[in-house]
DSSP file (Angstrom, degrees, kcal/mol; ACC not computed):
  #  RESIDUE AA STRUCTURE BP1 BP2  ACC     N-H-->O    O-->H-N    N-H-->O    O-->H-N    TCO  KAPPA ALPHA  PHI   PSI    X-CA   Y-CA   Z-CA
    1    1 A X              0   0    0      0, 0.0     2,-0.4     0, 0.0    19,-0.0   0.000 360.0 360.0 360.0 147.6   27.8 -111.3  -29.4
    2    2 A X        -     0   0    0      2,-0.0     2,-0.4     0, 0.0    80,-0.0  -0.998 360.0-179.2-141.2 110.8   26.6 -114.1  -31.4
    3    3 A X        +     0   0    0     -2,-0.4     2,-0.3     2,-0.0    15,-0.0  -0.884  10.7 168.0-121.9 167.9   27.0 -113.4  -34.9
    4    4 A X        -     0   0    0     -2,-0.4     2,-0.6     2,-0.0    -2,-0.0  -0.727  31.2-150.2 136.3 112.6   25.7 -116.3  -37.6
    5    5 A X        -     0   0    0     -2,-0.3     4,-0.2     1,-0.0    -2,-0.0  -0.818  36.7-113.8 -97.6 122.1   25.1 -116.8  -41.0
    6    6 A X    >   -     0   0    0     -2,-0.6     3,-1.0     1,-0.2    -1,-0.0   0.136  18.9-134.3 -39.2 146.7   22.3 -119.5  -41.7
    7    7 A X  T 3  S+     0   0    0      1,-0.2    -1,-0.2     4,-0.0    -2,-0.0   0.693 107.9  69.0 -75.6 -21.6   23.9 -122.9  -43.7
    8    8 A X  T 3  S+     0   0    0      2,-0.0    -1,-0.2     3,-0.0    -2,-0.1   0.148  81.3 107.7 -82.1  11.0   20.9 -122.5  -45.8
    9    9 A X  S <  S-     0   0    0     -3,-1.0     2,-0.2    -4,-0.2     3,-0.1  -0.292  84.8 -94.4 -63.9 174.4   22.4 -119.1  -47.4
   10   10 A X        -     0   0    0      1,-0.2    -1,-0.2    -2,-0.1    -2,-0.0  -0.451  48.5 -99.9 -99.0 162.5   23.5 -119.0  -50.5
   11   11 A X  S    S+     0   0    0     -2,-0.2     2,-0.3    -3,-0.1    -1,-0.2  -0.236  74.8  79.3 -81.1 162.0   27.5 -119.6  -50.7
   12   12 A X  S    S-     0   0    0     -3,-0.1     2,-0.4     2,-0.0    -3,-0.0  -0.983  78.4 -26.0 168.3-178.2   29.4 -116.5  -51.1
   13   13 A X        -     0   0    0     -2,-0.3     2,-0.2     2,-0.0    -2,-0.0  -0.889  47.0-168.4 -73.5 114.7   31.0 -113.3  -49.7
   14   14 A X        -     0   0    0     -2,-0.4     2,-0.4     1,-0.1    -2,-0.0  -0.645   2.5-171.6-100.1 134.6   29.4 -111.9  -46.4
   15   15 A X        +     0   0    0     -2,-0.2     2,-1.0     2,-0.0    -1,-0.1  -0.484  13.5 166.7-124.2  95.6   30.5 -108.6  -45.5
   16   16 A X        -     0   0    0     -2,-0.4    -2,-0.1     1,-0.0    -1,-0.0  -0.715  26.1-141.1-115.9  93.9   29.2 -107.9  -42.2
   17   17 A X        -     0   0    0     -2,-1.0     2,-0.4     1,-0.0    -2,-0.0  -0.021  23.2-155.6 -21.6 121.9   30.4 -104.8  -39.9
   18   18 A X        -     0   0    0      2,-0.0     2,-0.3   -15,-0.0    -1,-0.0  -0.980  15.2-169.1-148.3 124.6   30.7 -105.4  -36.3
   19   19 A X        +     0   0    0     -2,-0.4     2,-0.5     2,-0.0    -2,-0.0  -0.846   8.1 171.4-109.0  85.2   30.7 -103.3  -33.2
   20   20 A X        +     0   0    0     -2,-0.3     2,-0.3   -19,-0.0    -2,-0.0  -0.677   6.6 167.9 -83.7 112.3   31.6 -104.3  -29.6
   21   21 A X        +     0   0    0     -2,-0.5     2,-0.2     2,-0.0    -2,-0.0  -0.878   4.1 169.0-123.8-178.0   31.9 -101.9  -26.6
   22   22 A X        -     0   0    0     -2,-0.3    44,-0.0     2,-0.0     2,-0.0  -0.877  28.7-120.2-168.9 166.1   32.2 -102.5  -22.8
   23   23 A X        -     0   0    0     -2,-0.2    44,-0.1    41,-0.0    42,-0.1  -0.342  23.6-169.7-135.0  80.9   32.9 -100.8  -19.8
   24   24 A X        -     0   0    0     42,-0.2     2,-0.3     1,-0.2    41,-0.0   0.246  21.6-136.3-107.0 133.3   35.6 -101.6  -17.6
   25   25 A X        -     0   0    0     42,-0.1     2,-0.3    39,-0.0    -1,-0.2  -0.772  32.1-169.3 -86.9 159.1   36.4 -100.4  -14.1
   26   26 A X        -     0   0    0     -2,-0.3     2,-0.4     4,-0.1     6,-0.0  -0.968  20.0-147.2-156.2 135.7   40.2  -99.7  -14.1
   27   27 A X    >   -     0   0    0     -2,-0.3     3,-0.9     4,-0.1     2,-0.3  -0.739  35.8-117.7 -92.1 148.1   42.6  -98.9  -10.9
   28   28 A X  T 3  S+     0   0    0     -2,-0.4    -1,-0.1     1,-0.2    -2,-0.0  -0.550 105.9  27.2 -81.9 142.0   45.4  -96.3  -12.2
   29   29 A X  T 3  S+     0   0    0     -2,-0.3    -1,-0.2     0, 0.0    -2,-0.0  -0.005 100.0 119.6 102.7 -39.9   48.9  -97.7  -11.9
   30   30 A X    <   -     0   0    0     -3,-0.9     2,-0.3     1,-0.0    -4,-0.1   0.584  67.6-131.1  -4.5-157.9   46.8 -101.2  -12.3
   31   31 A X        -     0   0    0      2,-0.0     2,-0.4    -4,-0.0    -4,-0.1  -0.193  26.8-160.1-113.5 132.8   48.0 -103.6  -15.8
   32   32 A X        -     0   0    0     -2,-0.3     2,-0.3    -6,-0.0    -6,-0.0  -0.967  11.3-163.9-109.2 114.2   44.5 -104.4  -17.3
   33   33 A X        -     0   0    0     -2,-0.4     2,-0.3     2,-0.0    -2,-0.0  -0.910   8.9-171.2-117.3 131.4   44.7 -107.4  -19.7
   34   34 A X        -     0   0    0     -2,-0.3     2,-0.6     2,-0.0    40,-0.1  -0.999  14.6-146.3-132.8 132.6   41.0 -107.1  -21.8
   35   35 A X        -     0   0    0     -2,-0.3     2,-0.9    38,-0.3    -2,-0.0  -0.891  12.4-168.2-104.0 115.2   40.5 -110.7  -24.3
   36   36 A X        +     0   0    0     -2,-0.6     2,-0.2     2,-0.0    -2,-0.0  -0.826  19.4 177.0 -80.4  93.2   38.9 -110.4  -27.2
   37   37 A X        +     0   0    0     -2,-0.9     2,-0.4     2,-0.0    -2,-0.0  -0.740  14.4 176.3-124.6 172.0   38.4 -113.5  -28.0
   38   38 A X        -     0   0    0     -2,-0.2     2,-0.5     2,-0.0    -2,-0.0  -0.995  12.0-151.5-153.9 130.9   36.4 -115.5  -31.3
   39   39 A X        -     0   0    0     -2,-0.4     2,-0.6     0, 0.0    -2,-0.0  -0.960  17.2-137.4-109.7 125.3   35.8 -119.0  -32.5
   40   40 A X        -     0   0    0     -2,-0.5     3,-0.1     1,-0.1     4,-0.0  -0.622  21.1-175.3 -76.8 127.4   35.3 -120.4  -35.6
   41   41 A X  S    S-     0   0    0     -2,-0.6     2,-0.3     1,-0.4    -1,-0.1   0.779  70.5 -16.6 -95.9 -33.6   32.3 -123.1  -35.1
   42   42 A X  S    S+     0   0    0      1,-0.0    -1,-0.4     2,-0.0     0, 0.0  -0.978 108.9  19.2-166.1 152.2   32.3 -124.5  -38.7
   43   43 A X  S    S-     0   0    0     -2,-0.3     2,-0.3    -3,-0.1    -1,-0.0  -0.054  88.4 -41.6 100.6 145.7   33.7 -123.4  -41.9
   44   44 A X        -     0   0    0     -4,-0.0     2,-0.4     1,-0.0    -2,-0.0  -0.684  54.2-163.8 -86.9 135.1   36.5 -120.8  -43.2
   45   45 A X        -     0   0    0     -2,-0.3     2,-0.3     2,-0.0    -5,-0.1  -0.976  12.3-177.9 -98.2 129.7   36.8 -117.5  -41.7
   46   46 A X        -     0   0    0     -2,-0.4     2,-0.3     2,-0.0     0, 0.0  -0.848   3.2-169.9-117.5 163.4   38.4 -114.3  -42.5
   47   47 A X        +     0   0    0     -2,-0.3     2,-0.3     3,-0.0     3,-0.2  -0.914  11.8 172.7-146.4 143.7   38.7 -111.2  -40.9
   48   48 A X        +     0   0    0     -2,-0.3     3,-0.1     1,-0.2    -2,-0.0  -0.862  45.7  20.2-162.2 177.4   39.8 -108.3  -41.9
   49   49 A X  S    S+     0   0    0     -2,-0.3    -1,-0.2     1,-0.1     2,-0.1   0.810  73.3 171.0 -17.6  89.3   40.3 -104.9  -41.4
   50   50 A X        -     0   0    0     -3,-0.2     2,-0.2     2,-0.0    -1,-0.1  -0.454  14.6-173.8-103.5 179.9   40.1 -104.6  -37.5
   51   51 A X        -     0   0    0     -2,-0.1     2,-0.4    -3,-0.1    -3,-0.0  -0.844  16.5-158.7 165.1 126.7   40.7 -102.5  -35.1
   52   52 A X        -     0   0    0     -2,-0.2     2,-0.4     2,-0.0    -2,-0.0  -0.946  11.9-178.4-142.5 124.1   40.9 -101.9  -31.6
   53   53 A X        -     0   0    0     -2,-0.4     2,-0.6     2,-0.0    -2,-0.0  -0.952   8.5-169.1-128.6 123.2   40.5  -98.5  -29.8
   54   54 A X        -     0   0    0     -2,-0.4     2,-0.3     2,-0.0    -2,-0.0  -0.738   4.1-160.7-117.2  86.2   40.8  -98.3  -26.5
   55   55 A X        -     0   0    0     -2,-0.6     2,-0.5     2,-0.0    -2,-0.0  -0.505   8.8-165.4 -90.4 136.2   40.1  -95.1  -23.7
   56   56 A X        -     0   0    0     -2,-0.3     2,-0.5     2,-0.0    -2,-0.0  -0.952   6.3-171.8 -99.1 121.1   41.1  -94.5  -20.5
   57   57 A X        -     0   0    0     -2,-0.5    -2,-0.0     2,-0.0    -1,-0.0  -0.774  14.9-167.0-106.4  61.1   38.9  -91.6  -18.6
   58   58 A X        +     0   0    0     -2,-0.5     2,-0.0     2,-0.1    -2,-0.0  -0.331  27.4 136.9 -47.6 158.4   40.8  -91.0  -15.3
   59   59 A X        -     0   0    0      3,-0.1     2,-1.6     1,-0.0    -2,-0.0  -0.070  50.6-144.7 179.0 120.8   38.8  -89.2  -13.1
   60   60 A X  S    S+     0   0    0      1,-0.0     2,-0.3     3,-0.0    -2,-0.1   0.017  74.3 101.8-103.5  36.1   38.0  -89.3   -9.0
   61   61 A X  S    S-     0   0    0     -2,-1.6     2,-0.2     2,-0.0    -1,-0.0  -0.883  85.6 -23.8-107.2 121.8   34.4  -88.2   -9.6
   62   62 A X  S    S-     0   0    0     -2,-0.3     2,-0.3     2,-0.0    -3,-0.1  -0.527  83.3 -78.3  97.8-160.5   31.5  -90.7   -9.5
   63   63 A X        -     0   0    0     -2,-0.2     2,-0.3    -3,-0.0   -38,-0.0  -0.976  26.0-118.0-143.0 158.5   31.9  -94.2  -10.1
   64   64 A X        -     0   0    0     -2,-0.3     2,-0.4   -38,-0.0    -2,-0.0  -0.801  23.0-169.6 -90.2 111.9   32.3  -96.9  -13.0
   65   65 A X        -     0   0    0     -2,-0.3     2,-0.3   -42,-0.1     3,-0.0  -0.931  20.1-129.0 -92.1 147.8   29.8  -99.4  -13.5
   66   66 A X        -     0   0    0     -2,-0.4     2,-0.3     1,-0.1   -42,-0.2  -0.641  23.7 -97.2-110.1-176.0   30.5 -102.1  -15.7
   67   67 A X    >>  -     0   0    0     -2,-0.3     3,-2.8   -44,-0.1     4,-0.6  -0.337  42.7-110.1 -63.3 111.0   29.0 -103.4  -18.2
   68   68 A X  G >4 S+     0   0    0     -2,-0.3     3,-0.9     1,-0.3     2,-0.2   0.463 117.4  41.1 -15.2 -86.8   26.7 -107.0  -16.9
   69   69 A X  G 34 S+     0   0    0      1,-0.3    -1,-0.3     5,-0.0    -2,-0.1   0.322  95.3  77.4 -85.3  -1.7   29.5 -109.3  -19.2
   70   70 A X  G <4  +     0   0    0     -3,-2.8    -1,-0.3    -2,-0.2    -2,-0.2   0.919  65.8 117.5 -75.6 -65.4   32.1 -107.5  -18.3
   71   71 A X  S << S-     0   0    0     -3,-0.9     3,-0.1    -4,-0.6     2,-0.0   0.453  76.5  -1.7  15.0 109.2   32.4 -109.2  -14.6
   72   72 A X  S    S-     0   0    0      1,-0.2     0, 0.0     2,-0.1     0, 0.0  -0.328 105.7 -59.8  95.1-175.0   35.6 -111.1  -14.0
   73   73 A X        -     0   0    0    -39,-0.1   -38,-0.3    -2,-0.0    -1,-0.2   0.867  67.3-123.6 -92.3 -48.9   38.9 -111.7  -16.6
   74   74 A X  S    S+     0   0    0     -3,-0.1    -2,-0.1   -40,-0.1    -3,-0.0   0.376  89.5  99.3  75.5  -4.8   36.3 -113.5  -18.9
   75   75 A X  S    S+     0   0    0      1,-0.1    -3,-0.1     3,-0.0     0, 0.0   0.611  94.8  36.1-101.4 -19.8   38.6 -117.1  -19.0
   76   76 A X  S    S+     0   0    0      2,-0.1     2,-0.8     0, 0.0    -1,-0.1   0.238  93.8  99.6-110.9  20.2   36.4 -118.4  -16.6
   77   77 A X  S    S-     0   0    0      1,-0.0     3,-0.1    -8,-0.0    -5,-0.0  -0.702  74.7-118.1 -97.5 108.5   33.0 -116.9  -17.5
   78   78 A X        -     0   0    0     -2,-0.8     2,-0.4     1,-0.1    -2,-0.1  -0.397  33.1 -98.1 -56.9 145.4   30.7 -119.5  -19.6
   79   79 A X        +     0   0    0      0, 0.0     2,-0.2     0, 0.0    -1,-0.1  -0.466  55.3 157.4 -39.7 114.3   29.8 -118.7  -22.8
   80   80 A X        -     0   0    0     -2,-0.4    -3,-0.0     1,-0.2     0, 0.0  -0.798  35.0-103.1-134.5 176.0   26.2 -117.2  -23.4
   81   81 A X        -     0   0    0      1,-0.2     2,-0.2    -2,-0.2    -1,-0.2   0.780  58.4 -47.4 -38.4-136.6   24.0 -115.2  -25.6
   82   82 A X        -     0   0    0      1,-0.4    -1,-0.2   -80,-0.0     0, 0.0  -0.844  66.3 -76.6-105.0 137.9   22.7 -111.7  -25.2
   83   83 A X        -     0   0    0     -2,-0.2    -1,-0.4     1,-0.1     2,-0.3   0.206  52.7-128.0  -9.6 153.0   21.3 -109.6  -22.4
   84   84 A X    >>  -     0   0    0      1,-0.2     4,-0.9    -3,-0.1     3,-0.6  -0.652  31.8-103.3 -91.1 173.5   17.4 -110.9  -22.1
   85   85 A X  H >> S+     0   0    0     -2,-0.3     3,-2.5     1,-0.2     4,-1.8   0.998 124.4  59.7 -66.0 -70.1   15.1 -107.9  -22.2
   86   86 A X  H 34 S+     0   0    0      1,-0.2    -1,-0.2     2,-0.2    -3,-0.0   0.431 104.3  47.1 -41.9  -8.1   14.8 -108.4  -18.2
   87   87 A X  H <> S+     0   0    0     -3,-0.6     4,-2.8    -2,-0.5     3,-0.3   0.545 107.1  59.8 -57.9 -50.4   18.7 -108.0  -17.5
   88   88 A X  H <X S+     0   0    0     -3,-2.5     4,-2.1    -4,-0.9    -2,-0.2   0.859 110.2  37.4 -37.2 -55.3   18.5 -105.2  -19.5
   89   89 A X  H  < S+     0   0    0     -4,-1.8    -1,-0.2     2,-0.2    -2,-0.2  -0.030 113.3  55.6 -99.8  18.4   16.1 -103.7  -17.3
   90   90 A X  H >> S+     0   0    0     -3,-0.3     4,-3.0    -5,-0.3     3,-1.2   0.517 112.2  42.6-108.5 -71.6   17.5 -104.8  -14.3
   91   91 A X  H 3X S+     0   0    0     -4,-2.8     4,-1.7     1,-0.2    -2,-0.2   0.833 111.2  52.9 -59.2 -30.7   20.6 -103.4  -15.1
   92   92 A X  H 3< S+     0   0    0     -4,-2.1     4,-0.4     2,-0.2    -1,-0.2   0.314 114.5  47.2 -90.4  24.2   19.3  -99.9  -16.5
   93   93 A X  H <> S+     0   0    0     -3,-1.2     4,-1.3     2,-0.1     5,-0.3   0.601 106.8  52.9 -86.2 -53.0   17.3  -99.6  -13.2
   94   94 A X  H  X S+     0   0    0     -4,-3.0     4,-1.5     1,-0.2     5,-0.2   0.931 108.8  56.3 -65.4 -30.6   20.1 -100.4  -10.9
   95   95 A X  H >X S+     0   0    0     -4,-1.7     4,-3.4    -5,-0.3     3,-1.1   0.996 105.2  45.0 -64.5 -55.8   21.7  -97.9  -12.7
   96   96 A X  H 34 S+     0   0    0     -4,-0.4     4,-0.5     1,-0.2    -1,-0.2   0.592 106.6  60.5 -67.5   6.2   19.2  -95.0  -12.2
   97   97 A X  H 3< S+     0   0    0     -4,-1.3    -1,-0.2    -3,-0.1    -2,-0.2   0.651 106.9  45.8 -68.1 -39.1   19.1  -95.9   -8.9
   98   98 A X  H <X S+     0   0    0     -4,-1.5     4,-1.2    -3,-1.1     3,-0.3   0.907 109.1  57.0 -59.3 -54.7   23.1  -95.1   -8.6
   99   99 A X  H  X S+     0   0    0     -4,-3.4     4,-2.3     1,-0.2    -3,-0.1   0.933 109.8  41.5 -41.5 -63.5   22.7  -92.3  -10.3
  100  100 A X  H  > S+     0   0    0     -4,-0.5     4,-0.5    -5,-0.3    -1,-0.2   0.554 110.5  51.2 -64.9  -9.8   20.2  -91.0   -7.8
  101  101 A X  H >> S+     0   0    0     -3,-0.3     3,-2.4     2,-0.2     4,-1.0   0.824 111.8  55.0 -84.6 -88.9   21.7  -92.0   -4.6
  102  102 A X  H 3X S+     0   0    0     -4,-1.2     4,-1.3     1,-0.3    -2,-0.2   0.583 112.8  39.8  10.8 -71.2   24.8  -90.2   -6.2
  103  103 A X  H 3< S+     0   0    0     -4,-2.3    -1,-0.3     1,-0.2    -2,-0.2   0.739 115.2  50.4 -72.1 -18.8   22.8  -86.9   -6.8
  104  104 A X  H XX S+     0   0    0     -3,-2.4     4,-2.8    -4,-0.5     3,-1.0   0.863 116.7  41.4-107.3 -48.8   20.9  -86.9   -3.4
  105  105 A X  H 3< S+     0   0    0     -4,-1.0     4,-0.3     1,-0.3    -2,-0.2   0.562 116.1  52.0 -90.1  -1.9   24.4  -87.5   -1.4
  106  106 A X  T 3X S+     0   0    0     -4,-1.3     4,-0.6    -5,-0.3    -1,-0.3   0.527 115.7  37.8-110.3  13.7   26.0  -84.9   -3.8
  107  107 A X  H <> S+     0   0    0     -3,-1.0     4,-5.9     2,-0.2     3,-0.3   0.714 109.0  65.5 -87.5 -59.6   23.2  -82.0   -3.1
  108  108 A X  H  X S+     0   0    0     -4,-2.8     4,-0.8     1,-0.2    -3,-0.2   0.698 109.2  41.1 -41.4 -21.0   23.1  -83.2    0.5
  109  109 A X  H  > S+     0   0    0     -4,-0.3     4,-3.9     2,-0.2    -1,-0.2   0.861 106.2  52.3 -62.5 -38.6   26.4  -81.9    0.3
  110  110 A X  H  X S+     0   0    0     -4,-0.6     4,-2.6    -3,-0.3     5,-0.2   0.834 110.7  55.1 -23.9 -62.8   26.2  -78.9   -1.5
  111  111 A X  H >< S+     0   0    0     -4,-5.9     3,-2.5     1,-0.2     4,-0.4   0.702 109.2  52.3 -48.4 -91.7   23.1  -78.0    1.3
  112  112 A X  H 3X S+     0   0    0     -4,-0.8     4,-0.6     1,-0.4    -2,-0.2   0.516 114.1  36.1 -65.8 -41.1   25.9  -78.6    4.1
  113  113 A X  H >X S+     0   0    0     -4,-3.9     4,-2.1     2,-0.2     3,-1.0   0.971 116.6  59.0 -86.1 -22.6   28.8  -76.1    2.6
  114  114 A X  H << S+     0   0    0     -4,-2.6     4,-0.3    -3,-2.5    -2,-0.2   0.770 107.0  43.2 -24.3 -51.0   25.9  -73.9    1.7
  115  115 A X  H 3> S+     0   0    0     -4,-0.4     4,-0.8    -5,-0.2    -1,-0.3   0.400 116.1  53.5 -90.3 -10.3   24.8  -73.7    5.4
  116  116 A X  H <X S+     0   0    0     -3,-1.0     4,-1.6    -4,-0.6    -2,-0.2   0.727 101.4  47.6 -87.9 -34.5   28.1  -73.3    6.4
  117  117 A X  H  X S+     0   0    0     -4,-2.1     4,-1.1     2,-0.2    -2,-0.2   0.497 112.4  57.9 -87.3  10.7   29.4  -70.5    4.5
  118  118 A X  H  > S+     0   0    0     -4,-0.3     4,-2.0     2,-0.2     3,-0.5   0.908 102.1  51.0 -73.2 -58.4   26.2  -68.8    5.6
  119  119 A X  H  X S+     0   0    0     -4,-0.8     4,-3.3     2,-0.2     5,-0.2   0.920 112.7  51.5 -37.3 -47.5   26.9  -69.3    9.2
  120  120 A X  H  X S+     0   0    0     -4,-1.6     4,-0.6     1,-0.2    -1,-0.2   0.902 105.8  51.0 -42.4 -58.1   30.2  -67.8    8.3
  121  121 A X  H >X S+     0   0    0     -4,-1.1     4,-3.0    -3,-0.5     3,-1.4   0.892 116.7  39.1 -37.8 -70.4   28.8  -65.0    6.7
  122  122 A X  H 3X S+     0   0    0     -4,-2.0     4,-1.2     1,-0.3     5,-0.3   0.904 109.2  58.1 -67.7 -32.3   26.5  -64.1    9.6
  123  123 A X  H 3< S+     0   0    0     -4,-3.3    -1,-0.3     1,-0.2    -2,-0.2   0.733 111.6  49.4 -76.6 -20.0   29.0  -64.9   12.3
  124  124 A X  H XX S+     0   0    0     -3,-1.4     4,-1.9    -4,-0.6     3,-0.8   0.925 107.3  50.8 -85.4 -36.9   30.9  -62.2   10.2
  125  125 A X  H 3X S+     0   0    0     -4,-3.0     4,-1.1     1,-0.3    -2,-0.2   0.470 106.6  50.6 -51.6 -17.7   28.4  -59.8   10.1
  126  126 A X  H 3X S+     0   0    0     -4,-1.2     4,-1.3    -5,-0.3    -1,-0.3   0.509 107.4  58.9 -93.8 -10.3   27.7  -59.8   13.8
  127  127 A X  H <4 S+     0   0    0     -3,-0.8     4,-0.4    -5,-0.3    -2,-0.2   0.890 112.6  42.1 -90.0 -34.4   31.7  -59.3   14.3
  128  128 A X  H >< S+     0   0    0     -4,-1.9     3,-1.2     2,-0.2    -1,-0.2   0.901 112.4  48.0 -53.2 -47.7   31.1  -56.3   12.3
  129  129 A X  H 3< S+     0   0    0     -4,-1.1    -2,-0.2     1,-0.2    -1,-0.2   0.888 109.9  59.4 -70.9 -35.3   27.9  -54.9   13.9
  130  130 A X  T 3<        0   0    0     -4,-1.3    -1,-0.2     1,-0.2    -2,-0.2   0.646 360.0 360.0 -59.3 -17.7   29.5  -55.5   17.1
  131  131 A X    <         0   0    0     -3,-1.2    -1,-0.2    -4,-0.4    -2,-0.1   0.648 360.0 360.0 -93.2 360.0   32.5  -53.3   16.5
């Protein structure tokens, strides 16, 4: 996030609300250190009523992707902008692409115990007619 008020504003108080999320993969049992970190470029800064909320979702179905900046501790990651539009769309394509491998290999299961407790089923029903 790149936030910046022009030098050609007029002097004053700015009060400008700011929202950051990300999405972190995290192993349980793990210590996860996450940096928020901010530089003043020119100028007096304040900040002021902040706040930092943090969830942890166990769960052992599917998988986490994280967020493109997310990659790495972040101390070694140059500073840049924002996403270009093509990144964007690179990344929400590789995601529905996850997604869909995901649903194809969890029906393809679904068929396979499907077809199995059918076999069951008939293999019990011939133990019956047989008797």
């Amino acid at each position: 996030m790149n936030l910046q008020i022009s030098s050609n504003a007029g002097s004053g108080s700015y009060s400008l609300p700011v929202h950051l999320n990300g999405v972190f993969a995290a192993t349980a049992g793990t210590p996860l250190t996450i940096y928020l970190v901010g530089s003043e470029t020119s100028g007096v800064i304040d900040i002021e009523d902040t706040s930092l909320t943090l969830l942890y979702v166990p769960t052992s179905y599917g998988s986490v992707s994280q967020t493109l900046l997310a990659a790495g501790d972040g101390e070694d990651m140059p500073v840049r902008g924002t996403q270009s539009s093509g990144e964007v769309l690179a990344e929400k394509v590789a995601s529905q692409e996850a997604n869909a491998t995901r649903l194809e290999r969890e029906l393809a299961e679904m068929r396979a115990a499907h077809l199995a407790m059918r076999d069951e089923i008939e293999a019990l029903r011939a133990d019956l007619d047989a008797r």
